[in-house]
C-alpha positions as CSV (number, residue, x, y, z in Angstrom):
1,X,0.0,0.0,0.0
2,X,2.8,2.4,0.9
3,X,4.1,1.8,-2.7
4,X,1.0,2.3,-4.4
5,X,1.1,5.9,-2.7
6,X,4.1,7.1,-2.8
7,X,3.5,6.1,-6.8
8,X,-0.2,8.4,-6.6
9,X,2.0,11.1,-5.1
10,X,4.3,11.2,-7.9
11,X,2.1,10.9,-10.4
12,X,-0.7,14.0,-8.9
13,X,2.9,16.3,-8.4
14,X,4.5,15.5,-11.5
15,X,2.0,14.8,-14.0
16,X,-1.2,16.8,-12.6
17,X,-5.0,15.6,-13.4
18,X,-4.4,12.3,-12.4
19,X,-7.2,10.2,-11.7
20,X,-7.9,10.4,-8.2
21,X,-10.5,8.0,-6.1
22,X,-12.1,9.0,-3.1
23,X,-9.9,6.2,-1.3
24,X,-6.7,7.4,-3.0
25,X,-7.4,10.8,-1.8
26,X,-7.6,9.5,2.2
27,X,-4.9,7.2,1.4
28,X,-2.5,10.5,0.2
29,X,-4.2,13.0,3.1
30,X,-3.2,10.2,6.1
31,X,0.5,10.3,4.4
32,X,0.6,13.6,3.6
33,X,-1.6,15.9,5.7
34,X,0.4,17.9,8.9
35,X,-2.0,17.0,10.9
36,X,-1.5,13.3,11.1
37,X,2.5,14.0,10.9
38,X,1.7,16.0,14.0
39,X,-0.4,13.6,16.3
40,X,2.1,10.7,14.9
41,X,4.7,13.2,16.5
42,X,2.5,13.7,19.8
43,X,2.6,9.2,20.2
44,X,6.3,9.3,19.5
45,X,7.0,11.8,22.2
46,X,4.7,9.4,24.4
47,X,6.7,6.7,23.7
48,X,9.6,8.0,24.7
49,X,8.2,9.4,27.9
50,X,7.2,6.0,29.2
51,X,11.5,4.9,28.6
52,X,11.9,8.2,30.5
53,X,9.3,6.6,33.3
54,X,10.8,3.0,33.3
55,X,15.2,5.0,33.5
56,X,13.5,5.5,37.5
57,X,14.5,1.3,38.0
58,X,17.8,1.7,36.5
59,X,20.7,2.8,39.0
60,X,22.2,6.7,38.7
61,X,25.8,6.5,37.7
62,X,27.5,10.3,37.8
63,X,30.9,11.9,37.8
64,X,32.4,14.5,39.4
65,X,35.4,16.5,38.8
66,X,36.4,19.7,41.2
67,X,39.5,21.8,42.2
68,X,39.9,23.6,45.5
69,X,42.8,25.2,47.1
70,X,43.1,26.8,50.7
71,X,44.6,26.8,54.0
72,X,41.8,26.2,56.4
73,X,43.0,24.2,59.1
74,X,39.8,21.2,58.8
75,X,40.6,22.1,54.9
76,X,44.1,20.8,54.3
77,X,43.8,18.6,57.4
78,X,41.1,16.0,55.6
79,X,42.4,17.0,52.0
80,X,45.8,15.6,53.3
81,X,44.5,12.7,54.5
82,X,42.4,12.1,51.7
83,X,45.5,12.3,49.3
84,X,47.4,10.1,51.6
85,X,50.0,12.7,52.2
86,X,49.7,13.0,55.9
87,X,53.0,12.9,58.3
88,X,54.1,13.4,61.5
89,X,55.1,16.6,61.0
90,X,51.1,17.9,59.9
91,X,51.1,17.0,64.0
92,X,52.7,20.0,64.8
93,X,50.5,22.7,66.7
94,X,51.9,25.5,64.0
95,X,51.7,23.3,61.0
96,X,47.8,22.2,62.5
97,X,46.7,25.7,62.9
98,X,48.2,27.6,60.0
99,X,48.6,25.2,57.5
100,X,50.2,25.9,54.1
101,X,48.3,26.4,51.0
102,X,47.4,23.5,49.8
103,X,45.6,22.2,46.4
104,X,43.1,19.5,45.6
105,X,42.2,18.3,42.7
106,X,39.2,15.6,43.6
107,X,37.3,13.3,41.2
108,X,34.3,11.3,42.0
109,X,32.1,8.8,40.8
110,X,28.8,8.0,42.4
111,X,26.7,4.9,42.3
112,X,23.3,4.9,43.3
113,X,20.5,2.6,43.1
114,X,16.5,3.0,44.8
115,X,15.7,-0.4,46.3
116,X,12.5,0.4,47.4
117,X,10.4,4.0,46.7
118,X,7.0,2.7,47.8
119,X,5.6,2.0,44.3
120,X,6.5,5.2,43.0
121,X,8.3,4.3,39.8
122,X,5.8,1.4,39.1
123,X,3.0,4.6,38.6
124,X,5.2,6.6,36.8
125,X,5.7,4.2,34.4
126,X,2.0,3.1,34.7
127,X,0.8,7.0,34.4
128,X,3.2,7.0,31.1
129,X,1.8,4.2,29.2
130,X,-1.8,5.1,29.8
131,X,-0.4,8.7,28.7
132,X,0.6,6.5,25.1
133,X,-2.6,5.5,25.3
134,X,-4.4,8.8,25.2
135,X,-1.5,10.3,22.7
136,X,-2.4,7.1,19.9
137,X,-6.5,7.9,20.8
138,X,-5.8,11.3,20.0
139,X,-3.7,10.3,16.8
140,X,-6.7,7.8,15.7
141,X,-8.9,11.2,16.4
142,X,-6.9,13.2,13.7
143,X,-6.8,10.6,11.1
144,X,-10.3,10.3,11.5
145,X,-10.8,14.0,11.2
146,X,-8.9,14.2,8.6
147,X,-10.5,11.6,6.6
148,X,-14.0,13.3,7.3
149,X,-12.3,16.3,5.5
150,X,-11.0,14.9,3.2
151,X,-15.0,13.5,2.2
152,X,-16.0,17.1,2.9
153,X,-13.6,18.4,0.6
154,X,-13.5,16.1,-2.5
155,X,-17.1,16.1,-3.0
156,X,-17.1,19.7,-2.2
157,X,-15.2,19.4,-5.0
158,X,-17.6,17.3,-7.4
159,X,-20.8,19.3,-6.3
160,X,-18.8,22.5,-7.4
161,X,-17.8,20.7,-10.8
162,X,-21.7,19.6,-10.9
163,X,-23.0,23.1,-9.9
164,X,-21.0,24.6,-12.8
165,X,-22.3,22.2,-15.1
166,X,-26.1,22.9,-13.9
167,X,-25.8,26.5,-14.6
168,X,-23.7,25.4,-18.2
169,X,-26.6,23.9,-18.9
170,X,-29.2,26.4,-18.1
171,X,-27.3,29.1,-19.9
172,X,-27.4,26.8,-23.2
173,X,-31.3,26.6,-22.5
174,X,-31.6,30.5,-22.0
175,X,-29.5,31.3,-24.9
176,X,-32.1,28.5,-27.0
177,X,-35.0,30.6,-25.6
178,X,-33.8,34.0,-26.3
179,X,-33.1,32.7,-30.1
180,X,-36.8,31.3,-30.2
181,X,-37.8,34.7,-28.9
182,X,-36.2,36.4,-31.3
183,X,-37.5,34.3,-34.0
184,X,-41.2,34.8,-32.2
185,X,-40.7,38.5,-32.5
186,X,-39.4,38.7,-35.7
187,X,-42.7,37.1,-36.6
188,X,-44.4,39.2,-35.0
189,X,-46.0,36.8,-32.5
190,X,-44.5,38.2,-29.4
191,X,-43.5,41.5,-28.1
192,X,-40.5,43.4,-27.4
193,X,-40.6,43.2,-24.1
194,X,-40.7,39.6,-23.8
195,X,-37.7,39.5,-25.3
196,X,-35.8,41.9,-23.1
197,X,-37.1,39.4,-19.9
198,X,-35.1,37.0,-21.5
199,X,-32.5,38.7,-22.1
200,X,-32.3,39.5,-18.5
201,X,-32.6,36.1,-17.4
202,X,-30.0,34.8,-19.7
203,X,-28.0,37.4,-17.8
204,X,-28.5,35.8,-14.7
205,X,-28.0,32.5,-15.6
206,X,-24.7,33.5,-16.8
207,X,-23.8,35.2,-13.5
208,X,-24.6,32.2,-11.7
209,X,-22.1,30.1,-14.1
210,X,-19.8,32.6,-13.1
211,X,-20.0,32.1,-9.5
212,X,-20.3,28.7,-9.8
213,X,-16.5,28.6,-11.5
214,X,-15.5,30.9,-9.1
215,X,-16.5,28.2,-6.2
216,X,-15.0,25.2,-8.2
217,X,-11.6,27.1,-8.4
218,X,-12.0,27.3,-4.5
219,X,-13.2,24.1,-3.7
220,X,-10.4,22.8,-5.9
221,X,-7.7,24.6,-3.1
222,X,-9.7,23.3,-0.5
223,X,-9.5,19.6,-1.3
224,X,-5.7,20.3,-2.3
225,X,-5.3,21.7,1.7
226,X,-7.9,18.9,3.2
227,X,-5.2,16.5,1.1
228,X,-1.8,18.1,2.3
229,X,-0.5,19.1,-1.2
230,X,0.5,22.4,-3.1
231,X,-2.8,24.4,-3.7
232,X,-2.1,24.4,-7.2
233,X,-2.1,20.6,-7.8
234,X,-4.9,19.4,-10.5
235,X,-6.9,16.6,-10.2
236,X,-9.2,14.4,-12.0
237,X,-11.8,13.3,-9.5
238,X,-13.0,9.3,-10.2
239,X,-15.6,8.9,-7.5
240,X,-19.0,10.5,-8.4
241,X,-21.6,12.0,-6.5
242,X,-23.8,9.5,-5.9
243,X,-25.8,8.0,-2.6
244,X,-23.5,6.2,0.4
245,X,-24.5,3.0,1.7
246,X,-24.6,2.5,5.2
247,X,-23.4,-1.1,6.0
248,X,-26.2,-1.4,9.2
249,X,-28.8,1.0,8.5
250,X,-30.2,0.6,12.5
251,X,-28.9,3.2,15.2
252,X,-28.5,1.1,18.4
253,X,-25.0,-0.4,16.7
254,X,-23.8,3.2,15.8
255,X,-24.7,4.5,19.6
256,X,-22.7,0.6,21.1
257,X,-19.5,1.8,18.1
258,X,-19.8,5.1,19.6
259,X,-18.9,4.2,23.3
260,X,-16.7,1.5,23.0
261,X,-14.9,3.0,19.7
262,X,-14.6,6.5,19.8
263,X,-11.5,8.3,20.1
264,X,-13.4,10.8,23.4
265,X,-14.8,7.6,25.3
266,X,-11.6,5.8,25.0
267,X,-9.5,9.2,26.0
268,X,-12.1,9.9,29.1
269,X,-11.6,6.1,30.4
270,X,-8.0,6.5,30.2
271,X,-7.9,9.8,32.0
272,X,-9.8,7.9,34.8
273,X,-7.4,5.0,34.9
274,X,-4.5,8.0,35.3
275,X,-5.7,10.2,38.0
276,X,-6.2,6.8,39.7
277,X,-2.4,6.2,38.9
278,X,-1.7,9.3,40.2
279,X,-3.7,8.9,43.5
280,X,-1.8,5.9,43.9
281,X,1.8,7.9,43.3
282,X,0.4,10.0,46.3
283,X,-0.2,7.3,48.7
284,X,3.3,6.0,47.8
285,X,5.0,8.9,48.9
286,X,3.7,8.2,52.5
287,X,6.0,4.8,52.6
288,X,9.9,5.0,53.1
289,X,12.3,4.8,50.8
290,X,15.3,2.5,50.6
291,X,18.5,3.7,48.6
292,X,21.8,1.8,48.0
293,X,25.1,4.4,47.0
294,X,28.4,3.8,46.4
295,X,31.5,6.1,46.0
296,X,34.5,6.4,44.3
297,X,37.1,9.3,44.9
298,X,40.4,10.3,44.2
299,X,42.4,13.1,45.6
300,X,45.1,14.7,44.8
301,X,47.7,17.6,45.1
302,X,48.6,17.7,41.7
303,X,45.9,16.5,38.5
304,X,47.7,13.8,38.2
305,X,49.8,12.7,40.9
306,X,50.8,13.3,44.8
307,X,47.1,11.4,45.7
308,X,45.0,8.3,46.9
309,X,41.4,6.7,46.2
310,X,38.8,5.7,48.5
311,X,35.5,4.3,48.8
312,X,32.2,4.1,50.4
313,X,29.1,2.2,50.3
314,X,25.9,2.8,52.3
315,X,22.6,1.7,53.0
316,X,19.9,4.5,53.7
317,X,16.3,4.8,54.7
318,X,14.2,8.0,53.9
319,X,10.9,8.1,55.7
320,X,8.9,11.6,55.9
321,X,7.3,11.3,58.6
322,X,5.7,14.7,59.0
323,X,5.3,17.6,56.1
324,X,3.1,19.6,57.6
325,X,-0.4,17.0,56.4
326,X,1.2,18.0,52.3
327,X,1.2,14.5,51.7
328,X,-2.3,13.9,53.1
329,X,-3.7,17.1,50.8
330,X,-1.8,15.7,47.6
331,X,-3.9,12.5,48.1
332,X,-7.3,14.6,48.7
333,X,-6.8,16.2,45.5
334,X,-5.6,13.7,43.6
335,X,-8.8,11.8,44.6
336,X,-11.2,14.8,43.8
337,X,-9.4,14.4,40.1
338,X,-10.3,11.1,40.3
339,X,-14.1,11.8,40.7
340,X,-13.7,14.8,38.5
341,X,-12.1,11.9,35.4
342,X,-15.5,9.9,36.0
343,X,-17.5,12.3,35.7
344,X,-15.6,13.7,32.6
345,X,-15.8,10.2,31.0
346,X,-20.1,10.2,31.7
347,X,-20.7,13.2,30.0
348,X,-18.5,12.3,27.0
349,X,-20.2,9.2,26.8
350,X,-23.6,11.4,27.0
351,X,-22.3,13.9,23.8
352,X,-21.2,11.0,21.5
353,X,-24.4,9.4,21.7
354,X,-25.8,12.8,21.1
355,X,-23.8,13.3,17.7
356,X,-24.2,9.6,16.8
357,X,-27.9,10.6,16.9
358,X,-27.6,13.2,15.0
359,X,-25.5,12.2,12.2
360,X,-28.4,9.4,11.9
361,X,-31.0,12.3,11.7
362,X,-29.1,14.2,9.2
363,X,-28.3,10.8,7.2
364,X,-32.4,9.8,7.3
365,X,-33.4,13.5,6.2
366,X,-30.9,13.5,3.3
367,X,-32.2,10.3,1.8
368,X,-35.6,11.4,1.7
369,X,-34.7,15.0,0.5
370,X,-32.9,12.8,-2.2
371,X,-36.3,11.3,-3.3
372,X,-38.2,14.0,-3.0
373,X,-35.7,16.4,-5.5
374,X,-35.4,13.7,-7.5
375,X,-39.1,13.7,-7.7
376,X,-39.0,17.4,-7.9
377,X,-36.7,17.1,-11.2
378,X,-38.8,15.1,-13.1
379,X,-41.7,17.3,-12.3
380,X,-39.8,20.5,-12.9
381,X,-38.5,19.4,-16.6
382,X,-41.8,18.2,-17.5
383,X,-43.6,21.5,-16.9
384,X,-40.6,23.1,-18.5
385,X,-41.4,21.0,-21.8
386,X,-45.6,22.0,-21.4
387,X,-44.6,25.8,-20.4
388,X,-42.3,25.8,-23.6
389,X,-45.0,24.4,-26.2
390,X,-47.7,26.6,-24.7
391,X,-45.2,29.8,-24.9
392,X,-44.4,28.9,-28.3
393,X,-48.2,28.5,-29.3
394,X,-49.0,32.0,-27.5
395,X,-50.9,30.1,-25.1
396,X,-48.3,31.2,-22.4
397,X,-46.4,34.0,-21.1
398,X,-42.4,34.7,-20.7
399,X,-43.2,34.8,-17.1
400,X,-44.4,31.5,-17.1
401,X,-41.5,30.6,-19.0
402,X,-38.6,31.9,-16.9
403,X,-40.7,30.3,-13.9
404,X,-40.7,26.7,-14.8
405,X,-36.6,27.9,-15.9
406,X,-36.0,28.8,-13.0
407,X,-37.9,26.1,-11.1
408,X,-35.7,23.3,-13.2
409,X,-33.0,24.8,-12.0
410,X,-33.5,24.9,-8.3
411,X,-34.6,21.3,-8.6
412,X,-31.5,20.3,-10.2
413,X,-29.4,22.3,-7.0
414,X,-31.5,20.7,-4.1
415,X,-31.1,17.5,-5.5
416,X,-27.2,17.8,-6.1
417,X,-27.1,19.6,-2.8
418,X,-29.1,16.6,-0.9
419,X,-26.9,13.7,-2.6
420,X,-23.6,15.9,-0.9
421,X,-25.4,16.2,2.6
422,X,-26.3,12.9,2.4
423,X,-22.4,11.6,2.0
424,X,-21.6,14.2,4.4
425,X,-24.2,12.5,6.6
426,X,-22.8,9.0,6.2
427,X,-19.4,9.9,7.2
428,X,-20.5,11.9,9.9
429,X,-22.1,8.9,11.4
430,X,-18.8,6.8,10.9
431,X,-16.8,9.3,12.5
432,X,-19.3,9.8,15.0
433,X,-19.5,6.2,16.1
434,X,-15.8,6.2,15.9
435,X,-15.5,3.8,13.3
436,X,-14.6,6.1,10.3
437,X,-11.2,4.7,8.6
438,X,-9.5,4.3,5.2
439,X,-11.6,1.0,4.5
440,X,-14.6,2.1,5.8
441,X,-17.8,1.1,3.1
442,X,-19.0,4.9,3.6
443,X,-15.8,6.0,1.0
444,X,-17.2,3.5,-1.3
């Protein structure tokens, strides 16, 4: 798959007006689009946050280099017996109370490894992998999103192109009617003034073409954007305008998707699971905690000679015992966060069910608005064909005319505007119940 669309890539930069699919155009967005690149980003920074997390059960291992120089009695009394320099002489009352100068040059390297923290680390590392979690919902949100645009876009896109052709059309049929007019009038079987109203309305028909490019060239740079490519890049769109098939028509499995599927439920239980990690981490900070360390030094009167090395290892115990009740208020709050995450994760539950009612409302209206312009069409052109024949036998007027124009017309825009709502409607209802991806039957 990654082949086929790094080949689609190539051939819509390079060659422009390539055929492009609905599905080819999600495929090249979920590559392309900064969006995705962004919440892929957002998991990988995740990732790396829960090795971050997990560094807390590994020992700490740090080097120290320093140089001092004085004669303070305590001073050059340890220093000397650190370096291993110490005599009989440094016994001496003058030499103990007003030493020389003396130099140290001291390197160290420290070992130290937590035994026991009171579960501490184990919630870190906990808190950070349900944090993955929420970074690859929110990445699954995105390339959702951006797949819904993408829909949004391309057949913005094709209703544009089939706008501009409806109002092709109806100049063709204006610019027909004025020449029968004309003919008409040179027969003297209409007036003047008849033929001015269509004049006028051949005018506006043409205005209308005009806006109706105007919005292709626009909705051309929007699906270009919605797609992550140069604004500029031409297209030749493959997937028509036509009805979407929902693969269960019934609402109950939609509402059942929504909760268990959807990027917001799944985020919401997570944030639950991680204030109750973090209530946890404050508990643990009541226990003790248990640290090995180890020490190497070297000291020396010169950087690299006149010295000695020593070591120590310990054993300690930390145990805060008292903090002034800080400890007991972190675990308050962290269990009013708690409460505060399951309350969070009803209401989501409560607003997806809401849009995935929605989107069904908006999918069920659109298919019967379908019917009914379709119906509307039918009706509209014949009464076009009666009001023509009757006009053109003097048994009707150029108002009548330019109605039933006009009328065809608008028939022909609600019913091309009702067949885009309606695949809005459908992918609404995927993304809505959380299901929406690149194989998803609704792209079909």
């Amino acid at each position: 798959m990654r082949r086929r669309t790094l080949l689609l890539l190539w051939s819509v930069t390079l060659w422009g007006q390539a055929p492009l699919s609905l599905r080819q155009a999600v495929e090249v967005a979920l590559r392309q689009h900064p969006q995705v690149q962004a919440a892929g980003s957002s998991r990988q920074a995740a990732e790396t946050r829960i090795r971050a997390a997990r560094s807390g059960y590994l020992p700490r291992l740090q080097y120290a280099e320093s140089f001092q120089r004085g004669n303070n009695p305590v001073y050059v009394f340890g220093s000397l017996l650190s370096q291993a320099r110490f005599t009989e002489q440094n016994f001496a009352l003058p030499a103990l109370n007003r030493p020389d100068f003396l130099n140290n040059f001291q390197s160290q390297l420290a070992l130290e490894q937590v035994i026991y923290d009171g579960g501490l680390t184990r919630q870190a590392v906990r808190s950070a992998e349900l944090g993955k979690g929420l970074a690859h919902e929110e990445e699954r949100r995105a390339r959702q999103g951006v797949i819904a645009g993408v829909v949004r876009a391309y057949f913005g896109a094709v209703l544009a192109a089939e706008s501009l052709k409806t109002a092709e059309e109806a100049v063709r049929s204006a610019e027909a009617d004025l020449e029968r007019a004309r003919a008409l009038r040179a027969a003297g079987l209409i007036t003047d003034a008849d033929v001015l109203s269509l004049e006028v309305h051949l005018a506006g028909v043409r205005e209308q073409r005009i806006r109706r490019a105007a919005d292709l060239e626009v909705a051309k740079a929007a699906l270009n954007e919605a797609l992550g490519l140069s604004l500029d890049t031409a297209h030749t769109l493959t997937t028509a305008l036509a009805p979407a098939r929902l693969p269960v028509p019934e609402l109950g499995p939609y509402e059942k998707d929504a909760v268990e599927q959807r990027p917001e439920t799944r985020q919401a239980a997570l944030a639950v699971r991680i204030a109750a990690s973090q209530s946890a981490a404050a508990r643990a900070a009541m226990w003790p905690q248990v640290v090995v360390r180890g020490l190497f030094e070297a000291d020396r009167q010169r950087f690299v000679t006149r010295g000695a090395a020593n070591w120590l290892a310990a054993v300690s115990l930390r145990w805060n015992l008292f903090n002034g009740f800080a400890d007991r208020e972190r675990i308050r709050e962290a269990a009013f966060a708690e409460q505060r995450a399951e309350a969070e994760r009803r209401r989501a539950e409560a607003l997806v069910r809401l849009h995935v009612r929605q989107a069904y409302a908006g999918w069920q209206a659109a298919l019967q608005r379908i019917e009914v312009a379709r119906a509307a069409i039918s009706q509209a052109e014949e009464s076009l064909r009666i009001t023509k024949n009757r006009y053109e036998n003097g048994l009707a007027t150029v108002t009548d005319l330019l109605r039933t124009e006009t009328a065809v017309l608008e028939a022909r825009n609600r019913y091309l505007a009702a067949l885009y709502d309606q695949r809005l409607a459908a992918v609404e209802l995927a993304l809505a119940a959380g299901v929406l991806s690149p194989d998803s039957p609704v792209l079909d």
